[in-house]
DRENDO-1510 file (C-alpha; in Angstrom, 1 decimal, always signed):
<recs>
REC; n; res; u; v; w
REC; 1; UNK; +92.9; +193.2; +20.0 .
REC; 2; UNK; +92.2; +192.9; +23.5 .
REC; 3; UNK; +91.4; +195.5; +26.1 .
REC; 4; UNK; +90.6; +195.0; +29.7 .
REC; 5; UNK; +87.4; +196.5; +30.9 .
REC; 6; UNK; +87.3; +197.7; +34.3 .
REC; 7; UNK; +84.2; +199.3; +37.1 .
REC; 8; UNK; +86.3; +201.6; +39.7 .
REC; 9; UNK; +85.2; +202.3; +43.6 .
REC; 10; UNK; +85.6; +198.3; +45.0 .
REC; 11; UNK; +87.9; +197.7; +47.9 .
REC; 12; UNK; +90.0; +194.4; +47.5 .
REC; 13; UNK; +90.0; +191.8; +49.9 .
REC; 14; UNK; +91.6; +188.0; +49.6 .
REC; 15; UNK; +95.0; +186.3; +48.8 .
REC; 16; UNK; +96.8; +186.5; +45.5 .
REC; 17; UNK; +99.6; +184.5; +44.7 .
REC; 18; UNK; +102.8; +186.4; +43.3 .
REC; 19; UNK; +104.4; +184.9; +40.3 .
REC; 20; UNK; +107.9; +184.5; +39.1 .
REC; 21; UNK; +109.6; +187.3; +38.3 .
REC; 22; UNK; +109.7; +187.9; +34.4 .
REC; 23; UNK; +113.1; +189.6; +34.8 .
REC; 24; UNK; +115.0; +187.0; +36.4 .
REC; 25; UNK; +113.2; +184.0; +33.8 .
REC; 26; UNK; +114.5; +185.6; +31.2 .
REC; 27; UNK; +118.1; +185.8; +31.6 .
REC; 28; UNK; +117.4; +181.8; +33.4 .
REC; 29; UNK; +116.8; +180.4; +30.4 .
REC; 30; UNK; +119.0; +181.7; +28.3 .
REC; 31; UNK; +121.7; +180.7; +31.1 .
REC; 32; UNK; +120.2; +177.0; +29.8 .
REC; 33; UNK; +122.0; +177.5; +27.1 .
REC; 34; UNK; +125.5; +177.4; +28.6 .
REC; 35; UNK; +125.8; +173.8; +28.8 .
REC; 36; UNK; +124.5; +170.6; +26.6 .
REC; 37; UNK; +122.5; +169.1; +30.5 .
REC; 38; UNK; +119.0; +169.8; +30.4 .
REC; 39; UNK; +118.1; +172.2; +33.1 .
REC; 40; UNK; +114.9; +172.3; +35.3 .
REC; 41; UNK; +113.5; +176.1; +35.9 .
REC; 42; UNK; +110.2; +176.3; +38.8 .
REC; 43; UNK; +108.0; +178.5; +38.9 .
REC; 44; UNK; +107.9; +180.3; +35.6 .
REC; 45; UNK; +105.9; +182.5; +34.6 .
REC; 46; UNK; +102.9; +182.6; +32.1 .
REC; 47; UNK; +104.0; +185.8; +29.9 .
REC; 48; UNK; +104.2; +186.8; +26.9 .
REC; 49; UNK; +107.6; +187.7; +27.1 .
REC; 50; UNK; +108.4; +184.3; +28.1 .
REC; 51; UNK; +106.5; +182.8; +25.3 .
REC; 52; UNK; +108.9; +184.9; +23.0 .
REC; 53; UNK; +112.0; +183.5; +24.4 .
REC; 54; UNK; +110.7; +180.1; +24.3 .
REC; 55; UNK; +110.2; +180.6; +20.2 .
REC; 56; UNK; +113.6; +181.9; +19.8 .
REC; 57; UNK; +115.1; +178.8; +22.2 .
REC; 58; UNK; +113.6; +176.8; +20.3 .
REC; 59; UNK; +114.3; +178.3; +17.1 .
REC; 60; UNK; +118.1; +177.4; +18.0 .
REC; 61; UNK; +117.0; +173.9; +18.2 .
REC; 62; UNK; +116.9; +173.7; +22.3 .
REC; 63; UNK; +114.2; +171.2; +23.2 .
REC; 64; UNK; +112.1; +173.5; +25.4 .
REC; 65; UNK; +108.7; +171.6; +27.4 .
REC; 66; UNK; +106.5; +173.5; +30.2 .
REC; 67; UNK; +104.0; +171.9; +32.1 .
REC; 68; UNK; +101.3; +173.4; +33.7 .
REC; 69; UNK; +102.5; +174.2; +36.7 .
REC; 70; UNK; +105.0; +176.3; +35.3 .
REC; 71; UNK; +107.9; +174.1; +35.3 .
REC; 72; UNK; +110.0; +174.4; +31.9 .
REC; 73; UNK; +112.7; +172.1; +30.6 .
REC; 74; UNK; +115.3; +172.7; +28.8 .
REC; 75; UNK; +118.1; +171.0; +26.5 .
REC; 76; UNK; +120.5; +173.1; +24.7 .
REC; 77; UNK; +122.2; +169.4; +23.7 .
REC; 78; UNK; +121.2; +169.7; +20.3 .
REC; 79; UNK; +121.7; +173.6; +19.8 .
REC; 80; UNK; +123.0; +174.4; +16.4 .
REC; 81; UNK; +121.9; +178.1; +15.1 .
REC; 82; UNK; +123.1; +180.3; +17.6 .
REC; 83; UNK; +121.4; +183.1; +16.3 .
REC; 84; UNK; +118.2; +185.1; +17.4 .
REC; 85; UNK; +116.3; +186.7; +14.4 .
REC; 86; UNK; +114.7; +189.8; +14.4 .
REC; 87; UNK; +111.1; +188.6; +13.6 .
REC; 88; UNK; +111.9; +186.8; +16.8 .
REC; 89; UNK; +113.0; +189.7; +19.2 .
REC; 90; UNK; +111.5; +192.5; +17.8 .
REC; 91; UNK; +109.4; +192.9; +20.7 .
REC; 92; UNK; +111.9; +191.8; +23.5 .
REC; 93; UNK; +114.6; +194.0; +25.0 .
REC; 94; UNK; +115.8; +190.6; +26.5 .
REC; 95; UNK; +116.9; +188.9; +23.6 .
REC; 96; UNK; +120.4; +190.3; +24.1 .
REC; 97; UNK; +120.6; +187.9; +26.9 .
REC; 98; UNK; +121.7; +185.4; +24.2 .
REC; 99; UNK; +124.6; +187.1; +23.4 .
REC; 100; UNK; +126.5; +186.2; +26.4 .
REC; 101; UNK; +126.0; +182.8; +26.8 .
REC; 102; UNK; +126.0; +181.8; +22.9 .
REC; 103; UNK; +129.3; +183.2; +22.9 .
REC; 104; UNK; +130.8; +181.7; +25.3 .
REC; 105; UNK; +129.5; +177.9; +24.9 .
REC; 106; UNK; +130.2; +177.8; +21.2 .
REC; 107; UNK; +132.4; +181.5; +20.1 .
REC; 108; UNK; +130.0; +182.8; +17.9 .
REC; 109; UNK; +126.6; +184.5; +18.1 .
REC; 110; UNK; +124.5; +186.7; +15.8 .
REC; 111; UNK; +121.8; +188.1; +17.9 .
REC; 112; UNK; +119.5; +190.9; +16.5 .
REC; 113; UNK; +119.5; +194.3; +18.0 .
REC; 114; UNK; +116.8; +194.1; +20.5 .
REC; 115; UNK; +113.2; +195.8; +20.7 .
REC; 116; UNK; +110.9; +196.1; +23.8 .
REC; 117; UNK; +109.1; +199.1; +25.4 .
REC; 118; UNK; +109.6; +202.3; +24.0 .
REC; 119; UNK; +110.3; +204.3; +26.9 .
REC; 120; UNK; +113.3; +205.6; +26.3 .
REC; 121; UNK; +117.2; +204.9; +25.4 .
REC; 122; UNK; +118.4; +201.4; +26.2 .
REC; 123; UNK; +121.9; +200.9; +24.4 .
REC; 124; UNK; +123.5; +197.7; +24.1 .
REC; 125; UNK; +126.8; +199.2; +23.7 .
REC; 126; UNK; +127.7; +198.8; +27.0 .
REC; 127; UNK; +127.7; +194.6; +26.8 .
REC; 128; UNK; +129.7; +195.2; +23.6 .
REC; 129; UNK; +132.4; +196.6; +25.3 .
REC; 130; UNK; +132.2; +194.2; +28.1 .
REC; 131; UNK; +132.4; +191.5; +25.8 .
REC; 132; UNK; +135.1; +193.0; +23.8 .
REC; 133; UNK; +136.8; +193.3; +27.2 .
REC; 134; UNK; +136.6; +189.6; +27.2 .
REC; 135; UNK; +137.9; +189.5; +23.6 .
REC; 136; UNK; +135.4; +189.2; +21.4 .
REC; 137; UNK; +135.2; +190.6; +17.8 .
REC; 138; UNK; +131.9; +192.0; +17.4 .
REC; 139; UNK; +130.7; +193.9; +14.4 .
REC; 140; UNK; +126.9; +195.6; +14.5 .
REC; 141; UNK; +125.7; +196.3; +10.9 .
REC; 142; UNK; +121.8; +195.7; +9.3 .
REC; 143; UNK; +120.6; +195.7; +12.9 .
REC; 144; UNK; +122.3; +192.7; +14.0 .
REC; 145; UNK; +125.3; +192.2; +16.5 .
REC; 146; UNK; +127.7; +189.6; +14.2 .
REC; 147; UNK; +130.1; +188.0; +17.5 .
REC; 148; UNK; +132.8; +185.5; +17.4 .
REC; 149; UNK; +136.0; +184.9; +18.8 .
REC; 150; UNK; +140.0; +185.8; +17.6 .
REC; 151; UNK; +141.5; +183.1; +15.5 .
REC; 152; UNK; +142.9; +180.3; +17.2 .
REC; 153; UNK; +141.0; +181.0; +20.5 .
REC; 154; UNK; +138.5; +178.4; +21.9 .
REC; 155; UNK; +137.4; +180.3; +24.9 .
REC; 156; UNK; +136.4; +183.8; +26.4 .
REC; 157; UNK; +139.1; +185.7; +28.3 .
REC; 158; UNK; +138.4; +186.4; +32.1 .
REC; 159; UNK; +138.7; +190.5; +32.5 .
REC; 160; UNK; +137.9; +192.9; +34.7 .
REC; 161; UNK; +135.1; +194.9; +33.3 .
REC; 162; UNK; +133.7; +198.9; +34.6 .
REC; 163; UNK; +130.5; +199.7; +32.8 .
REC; 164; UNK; +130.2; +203.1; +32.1 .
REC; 165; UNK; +126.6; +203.1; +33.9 .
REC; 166; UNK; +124.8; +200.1; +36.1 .
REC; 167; UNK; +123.3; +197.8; +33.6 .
REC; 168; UNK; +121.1; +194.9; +34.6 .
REC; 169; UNK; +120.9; +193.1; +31.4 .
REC; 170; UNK; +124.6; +193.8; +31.0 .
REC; 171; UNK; +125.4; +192.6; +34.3 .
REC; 172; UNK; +123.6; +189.2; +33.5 .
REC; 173; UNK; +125.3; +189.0; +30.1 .
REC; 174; UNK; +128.7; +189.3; +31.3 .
REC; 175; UNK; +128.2; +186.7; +34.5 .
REC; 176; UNK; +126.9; +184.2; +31.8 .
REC; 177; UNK; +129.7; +185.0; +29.5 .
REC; 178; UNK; +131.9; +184.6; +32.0 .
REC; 179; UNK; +131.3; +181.5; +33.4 .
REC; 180; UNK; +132.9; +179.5; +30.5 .
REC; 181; UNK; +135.9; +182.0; +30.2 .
REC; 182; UNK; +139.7; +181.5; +30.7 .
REC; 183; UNK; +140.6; +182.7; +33.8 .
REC; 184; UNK; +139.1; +185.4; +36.2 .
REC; 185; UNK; +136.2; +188.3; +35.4 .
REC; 186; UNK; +135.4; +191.2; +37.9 .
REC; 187; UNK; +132.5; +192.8; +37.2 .
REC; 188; UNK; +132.6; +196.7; +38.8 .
REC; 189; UNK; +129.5; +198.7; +39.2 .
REC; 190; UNK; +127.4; +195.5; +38.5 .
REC; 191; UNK; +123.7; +195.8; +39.2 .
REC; 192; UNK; +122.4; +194.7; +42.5 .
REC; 193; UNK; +118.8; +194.1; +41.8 .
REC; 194; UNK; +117.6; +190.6; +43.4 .
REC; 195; UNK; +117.6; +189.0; +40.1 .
REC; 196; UNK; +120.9; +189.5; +39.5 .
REC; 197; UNK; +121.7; +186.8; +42.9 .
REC; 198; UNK; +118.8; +185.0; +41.6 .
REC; 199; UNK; +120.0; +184.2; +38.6 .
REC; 200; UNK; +124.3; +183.5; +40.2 .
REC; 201; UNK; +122.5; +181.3; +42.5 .
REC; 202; UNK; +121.3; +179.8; +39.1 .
REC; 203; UNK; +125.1; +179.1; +37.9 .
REC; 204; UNK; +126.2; +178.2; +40.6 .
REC; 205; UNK; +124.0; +175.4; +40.9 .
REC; 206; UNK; +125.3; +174.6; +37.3 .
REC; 207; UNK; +128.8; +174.3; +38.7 .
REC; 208; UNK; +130.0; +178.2; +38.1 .
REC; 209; UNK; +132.5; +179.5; +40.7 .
REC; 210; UNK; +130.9; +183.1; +42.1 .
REC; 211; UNK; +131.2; +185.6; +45.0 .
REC; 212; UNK; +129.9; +188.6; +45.5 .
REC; 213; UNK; +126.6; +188.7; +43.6 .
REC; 214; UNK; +123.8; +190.7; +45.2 .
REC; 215; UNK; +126.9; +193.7; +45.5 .
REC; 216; UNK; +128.6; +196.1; +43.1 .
REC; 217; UNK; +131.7; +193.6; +42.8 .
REC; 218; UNK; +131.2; +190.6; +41.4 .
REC; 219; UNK; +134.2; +188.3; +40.5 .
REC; 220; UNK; +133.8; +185.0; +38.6 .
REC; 221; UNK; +136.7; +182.4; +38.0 .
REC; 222; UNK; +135.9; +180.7; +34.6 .
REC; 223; UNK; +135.0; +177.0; +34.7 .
REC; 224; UNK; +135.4; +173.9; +32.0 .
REC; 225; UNK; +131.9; +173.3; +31.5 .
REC; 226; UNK; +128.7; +173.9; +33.6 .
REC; 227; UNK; +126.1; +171.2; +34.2 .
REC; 228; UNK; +122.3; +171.1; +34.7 .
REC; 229; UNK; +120.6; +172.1; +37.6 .
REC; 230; UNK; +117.0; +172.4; +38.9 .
REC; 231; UNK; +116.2; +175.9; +39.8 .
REC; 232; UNK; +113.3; +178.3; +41.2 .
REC; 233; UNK; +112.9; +181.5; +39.7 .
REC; 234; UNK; +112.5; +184.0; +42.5 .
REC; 235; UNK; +109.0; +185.8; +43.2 .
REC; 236; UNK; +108.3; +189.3; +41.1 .
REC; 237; UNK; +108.7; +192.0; +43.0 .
REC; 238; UNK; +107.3; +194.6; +40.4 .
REC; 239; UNK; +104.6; +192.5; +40.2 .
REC; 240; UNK; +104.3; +192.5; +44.0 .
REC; 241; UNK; +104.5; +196.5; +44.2 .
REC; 242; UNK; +101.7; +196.4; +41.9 .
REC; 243; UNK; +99.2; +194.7; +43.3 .
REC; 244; UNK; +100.6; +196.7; +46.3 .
REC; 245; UNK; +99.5; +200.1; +44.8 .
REC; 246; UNK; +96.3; +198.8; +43.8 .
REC; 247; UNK; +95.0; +198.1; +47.6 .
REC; 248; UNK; +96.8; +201.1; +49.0 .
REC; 249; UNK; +94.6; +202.9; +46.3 .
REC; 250; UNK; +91.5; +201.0; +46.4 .
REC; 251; UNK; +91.5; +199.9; +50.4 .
REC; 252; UNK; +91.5; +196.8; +51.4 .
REC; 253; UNK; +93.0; +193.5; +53.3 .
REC; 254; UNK; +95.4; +191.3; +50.8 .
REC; 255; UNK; +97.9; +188.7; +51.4 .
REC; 256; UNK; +100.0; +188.3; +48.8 .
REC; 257; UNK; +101.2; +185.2; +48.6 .
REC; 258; UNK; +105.7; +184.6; +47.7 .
REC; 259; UNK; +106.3; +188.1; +48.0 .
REC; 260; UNK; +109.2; +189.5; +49.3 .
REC; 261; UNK; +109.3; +192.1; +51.9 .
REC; 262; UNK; +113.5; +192.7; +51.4 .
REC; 263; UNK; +113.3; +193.1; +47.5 .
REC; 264; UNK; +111.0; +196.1; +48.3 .
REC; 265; UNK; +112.3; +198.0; +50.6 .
REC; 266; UNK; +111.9; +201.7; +49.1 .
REC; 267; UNK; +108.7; +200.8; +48.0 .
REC; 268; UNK; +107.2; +199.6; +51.5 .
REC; 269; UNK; +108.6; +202.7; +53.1 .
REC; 270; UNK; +106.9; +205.3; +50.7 .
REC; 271; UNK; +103.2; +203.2; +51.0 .
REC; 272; UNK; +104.0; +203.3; +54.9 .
REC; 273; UNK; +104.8; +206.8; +54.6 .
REC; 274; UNK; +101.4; +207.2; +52.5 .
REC; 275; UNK; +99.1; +205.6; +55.1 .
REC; 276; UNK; +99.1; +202.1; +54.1 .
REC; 277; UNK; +99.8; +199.0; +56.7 .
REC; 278; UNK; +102.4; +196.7; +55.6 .
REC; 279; UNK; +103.9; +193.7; +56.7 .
REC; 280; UNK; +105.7; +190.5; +56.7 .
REC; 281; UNK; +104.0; +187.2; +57.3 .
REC; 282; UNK; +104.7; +183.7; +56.6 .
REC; 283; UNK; +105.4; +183.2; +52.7 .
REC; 284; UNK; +104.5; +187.0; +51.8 .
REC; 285; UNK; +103.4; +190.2; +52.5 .
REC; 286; UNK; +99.8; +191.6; +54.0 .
REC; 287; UNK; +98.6; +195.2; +53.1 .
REC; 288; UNK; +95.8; +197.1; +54.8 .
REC; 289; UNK; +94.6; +200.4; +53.8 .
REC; 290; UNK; +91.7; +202.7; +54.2 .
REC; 291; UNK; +92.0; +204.1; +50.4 .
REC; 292; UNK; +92.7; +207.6; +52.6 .
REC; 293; UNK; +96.5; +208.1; +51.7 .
REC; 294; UNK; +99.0; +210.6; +51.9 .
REC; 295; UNK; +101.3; +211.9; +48.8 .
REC; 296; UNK; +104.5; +210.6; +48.5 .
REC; 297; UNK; +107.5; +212.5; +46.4 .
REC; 298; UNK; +110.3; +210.1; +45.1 .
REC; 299; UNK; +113.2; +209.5; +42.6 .
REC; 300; UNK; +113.6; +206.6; +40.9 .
REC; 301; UNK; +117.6; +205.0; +41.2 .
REC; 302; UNK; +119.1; +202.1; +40.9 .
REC; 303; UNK; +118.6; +199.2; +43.4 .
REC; 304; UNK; +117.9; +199.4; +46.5 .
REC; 305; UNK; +116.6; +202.9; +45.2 .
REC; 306; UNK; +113.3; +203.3; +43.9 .
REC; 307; UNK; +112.7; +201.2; +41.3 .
REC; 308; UNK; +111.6; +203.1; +37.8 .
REC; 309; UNK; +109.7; +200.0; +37.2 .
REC; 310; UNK; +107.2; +201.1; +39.6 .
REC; 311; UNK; +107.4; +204.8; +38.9 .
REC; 312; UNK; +103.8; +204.7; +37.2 .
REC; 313; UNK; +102.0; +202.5; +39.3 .
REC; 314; UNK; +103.0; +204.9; +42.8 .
REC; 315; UNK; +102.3; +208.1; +40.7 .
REC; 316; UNK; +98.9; +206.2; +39.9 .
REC; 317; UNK; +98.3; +206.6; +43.5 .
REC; 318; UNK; +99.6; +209.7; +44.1 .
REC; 319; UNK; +97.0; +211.2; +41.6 .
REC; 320; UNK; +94.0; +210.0; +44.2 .
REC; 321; UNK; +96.3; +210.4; +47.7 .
REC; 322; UNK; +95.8; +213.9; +49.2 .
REC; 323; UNK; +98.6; +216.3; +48.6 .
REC; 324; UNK; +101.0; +217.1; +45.6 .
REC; 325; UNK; +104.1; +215.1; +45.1 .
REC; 326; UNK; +107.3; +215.3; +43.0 .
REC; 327; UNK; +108.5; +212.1; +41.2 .
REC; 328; UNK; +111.5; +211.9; +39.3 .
REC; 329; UNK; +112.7; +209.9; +36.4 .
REC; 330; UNK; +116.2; +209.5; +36.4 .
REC; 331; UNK; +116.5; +206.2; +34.6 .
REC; 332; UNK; +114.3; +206.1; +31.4 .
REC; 333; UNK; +113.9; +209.0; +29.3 .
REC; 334; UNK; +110.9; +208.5; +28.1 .
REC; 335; UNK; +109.2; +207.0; +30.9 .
REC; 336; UNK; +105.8; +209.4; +31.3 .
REC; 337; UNK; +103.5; +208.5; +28.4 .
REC; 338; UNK; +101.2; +207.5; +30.7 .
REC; 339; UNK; +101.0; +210.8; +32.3 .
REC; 340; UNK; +98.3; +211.9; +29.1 .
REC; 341; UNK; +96.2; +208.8; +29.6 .
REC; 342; UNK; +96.1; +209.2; +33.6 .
REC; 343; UNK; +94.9; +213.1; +32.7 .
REC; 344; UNK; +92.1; +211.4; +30.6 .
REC; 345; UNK; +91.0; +209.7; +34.0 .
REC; 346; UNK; +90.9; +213.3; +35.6 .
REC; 347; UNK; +94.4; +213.3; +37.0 .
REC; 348; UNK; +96.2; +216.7; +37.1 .
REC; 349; UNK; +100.1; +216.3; +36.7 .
REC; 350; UNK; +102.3; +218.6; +35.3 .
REC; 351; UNK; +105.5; +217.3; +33.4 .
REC; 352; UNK; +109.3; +219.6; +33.4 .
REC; 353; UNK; +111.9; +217.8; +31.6 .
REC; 354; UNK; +112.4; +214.5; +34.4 .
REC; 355; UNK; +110.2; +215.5; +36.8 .
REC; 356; UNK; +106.2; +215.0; +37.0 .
REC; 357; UNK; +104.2; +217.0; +39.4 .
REC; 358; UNK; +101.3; +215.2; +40.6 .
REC; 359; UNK; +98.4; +217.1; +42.5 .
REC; 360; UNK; +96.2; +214.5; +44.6 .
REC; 361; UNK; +92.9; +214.5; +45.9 .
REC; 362; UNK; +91.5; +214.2; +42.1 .
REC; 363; UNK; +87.9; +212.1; +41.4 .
REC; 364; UNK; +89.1; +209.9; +38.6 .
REC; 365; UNK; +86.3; +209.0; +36.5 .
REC; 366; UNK; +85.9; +206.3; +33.7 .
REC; 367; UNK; +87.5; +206.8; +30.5 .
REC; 368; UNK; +88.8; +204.8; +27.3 .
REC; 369; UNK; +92.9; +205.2; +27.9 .
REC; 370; UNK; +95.7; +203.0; +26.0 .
REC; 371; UNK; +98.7; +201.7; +27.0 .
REC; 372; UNK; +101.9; +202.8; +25.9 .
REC; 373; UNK; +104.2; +200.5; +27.8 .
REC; 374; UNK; +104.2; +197.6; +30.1 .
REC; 375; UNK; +104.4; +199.2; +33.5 .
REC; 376; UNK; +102.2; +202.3; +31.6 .
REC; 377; UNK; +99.3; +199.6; +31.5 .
REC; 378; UNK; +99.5; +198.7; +35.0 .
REC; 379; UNK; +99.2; +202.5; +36.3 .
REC; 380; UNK; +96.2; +202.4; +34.1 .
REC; 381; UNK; +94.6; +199.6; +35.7 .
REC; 382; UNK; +95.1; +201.1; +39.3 .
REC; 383; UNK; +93.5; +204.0; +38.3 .
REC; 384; UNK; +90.9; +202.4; +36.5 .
REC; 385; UNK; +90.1; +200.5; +40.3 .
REC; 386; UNK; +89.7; +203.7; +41.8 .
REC; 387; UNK; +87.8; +205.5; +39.1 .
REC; 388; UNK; +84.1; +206.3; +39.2 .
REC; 389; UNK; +82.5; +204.5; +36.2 .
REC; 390; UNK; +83.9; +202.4; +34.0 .
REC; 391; UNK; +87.3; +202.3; +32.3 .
REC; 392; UNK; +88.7; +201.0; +28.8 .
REC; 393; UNK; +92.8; +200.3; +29.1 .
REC; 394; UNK; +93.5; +199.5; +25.0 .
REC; 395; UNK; +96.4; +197.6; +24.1 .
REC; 396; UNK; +97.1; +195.3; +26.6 .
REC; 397; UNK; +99.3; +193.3; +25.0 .
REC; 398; UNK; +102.3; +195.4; +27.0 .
REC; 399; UNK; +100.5; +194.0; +30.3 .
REC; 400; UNK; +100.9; +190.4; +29.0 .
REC; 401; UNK; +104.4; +191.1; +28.6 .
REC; 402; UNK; +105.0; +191.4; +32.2 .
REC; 403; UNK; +101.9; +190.1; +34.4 .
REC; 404; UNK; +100.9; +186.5; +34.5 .
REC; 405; UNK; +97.1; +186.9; +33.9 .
REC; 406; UNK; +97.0; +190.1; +36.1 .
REC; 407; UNK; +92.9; +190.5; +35.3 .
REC; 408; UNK; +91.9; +186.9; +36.7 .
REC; 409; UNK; +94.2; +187.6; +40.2 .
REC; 410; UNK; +92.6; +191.0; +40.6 .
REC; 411; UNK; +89.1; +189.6; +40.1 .
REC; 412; UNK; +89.6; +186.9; +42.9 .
REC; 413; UNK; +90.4; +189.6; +45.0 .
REC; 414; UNK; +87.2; +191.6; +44.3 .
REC; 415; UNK; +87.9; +193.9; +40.8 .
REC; 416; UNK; +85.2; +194.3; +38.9 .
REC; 417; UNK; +87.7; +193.6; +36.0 .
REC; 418; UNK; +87.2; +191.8; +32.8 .
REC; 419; UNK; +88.8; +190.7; +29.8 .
REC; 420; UNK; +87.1; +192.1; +26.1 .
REC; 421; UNK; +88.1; +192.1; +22.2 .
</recs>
């Protein structure tokens, strides 16, 4: 199993180029299969995640090609097993994303309940109900959501659907789903995170008929059928904020290449608040910082809030920034196992039910530590930059999941960072 080895106390200096955004492929190409075109998707990721979902497209019998430049291909032409099997999904909350679409294109759909990360509660009940909204029958037994549609119905009803709670996956299932539906679908209290435009610039591209995506209304008027497209997947901005944290922490001068400055807004103004130089320049984002940083408190919220998906990474640098800080967890339950492994590295943080408090100014030093989720792992490698000695991050396979060879991008920039079994 692998495990990234990594010597602390080097400031990073160079360019690194942001990838696509693993969140806004993944709900792309299932989108593919909402029409019998092929469709063209740029700038695509190398992940594991995405390697997943290519195994269970193609296990529907979607041609599925990807050239090295990360351009993929699809063809859903030939589709004729819309199903997605638990030895396929096990490890992928995503797989739901099939649901939607399958559905819709050809009223039926057996998707297994979905795995991932275990930080915490992630029901799929809410994209039942939105789907039920739309009239489906869906029955959930042996760990598999069975879906088709009412007897003598060919297509999707549009509705107008209120999710209990803002659900990003559940937002993307329903603007699939709805896409192909009779008539026309609101969508209250949809997500707003940037791939949720991303992926309605997507459709629309394809020939859907949508306004309002990017807000907490959107409203889709159902189409015929939906066409292929070429498309770009937008740049990652959790794997931006990443590499963010790590030169905040560190110090350093880094361009990073495709980033985008207005999909990280509540993240730029806590590492300005912190000490750290930010800016916008031509195709990115440049960072300066002395490694001398100030302790930022924050809560983690839906977008435009504070992303939990970079809750570790910022309390990461908050264990090495001077002061104490208070960061919240309102999102995922279960989303401070790495606190144990950052205390290994010397940290001092002190959990009460949601809230972690951090005391800075601590001398992390090397230490064998193990991931325990994907965004878990990349705290771990920040910390491991900063850390006297050397540091051992186990189970890396969560990193793969989200970070397109994370170790090589920070070695260009000047990590000591290597790759071990």
């Amino acid at each position: 199993m692998d495990k990234l080895l990594i010597r602390g106390g080097r400031a990073l200096h160079g360019t690194v180029s942001i990838s696509g955004a693993k969140n806004a492929a993944l709900p792309e190409l299932c989108a593919a299969l909402l029409t019998a075109d092929a469709v063209t998707l740029k700038n695509v990721p190398r992940l594991q995640d995405v390697v997943t979902m290519e195994k269970l497209i193609r296990n529907m019998g979607v041609s599925f090609t990807r050239s090295e430049d990360g351009v993929v291909t699809l063809n859903a032409s030939a589709l004729d097993k819309p199903e997605a099997p638990y030895e396929l999904v096990k490890t992928m909350r995503a797989s739901v994303l099939a649901l939607g679409p399958l559905l819709a294109r050809f009223g039926k759909a057996t998707v297994s309940l979905p795995g991932g990360c275990a930080i915490g509660s992630r029901p799929v009940d809410q994209h039942i109900k939105g789907l039920q909204a739309m009239g489906a029958i869906i029955d959930v037994a042996h760990g598999y959501m069975n879906a088709h549609l009412p007897d003598g119905w060919t297509r999707l009803k549009g509705a107008h659907i209120t999710t209990d709670m803002v659900t990003v996956t559940g937002t993307e299932n329903f603007l699939m789903a709805a896409c192909l539906a009779d008539g026309v679908t609101i969508l209250e209290n949809a997500a707003q995170e940037p791939e949720i435009p991303d992926l309605a610039e997507m459709l629309i591209a394809m020939g859907a008929k949508i306004t309002g995506h990017g807000t907490s209304r959107i409203t889709i008027t159902g189409v015929d059928k939906l066409h292929g497209c070429t498309h770009s997947v937008v740049a990652d901005r959790i794997e931006a904020g990443t590499f963010l944290c790590a030169v905040a922490a560190t110090g350093g001068d880094v361009l990073l290449e495709n980033a985008r400055g207005d999909h990280l807004d509540a993240l730029l103004d806590k590492l300005r608040e912190a000490g750290a130089s930010v800016s916008t320049v031509a195709h990115g984002l440049r960072i300066t910082s002395t490694g001398k940083l100030k302790a930022q408190s924050f809560r983690t919220t839906e977008y435009p809030g504070f992303p939990t998906d970079m809750q570790a990474q910022m309390m990461a640098l908050n264990c090495v920034a001077d002061g104490s800080s208070i960061v919240t967890e309102t999102i995922f339950e279960n989303r401070f196992m790495h606190v144990n492994e950052l205390v290994r590295l010397g940290a001092t943080i002190h959990i009460d039910g949601r809230s972690a408090t951090v005391t800075g100014g601590a001398k992390l030093s090397g230490a064998h530590v193990m991931a325990t989720d994907l965004r878990a792992s990349a705290s771990l490698v920040i910390a491991g930059l900063v850390a006297e000695g050397e540091t051992t991050v186990e189970r890396i396979y969560h990193l793969d999941r989200g970070y397109d060879r994370m170790e090589a991008k920070l070695k260009a920039i000047g990590a000591d960072i290597e790759r071990a079994r």
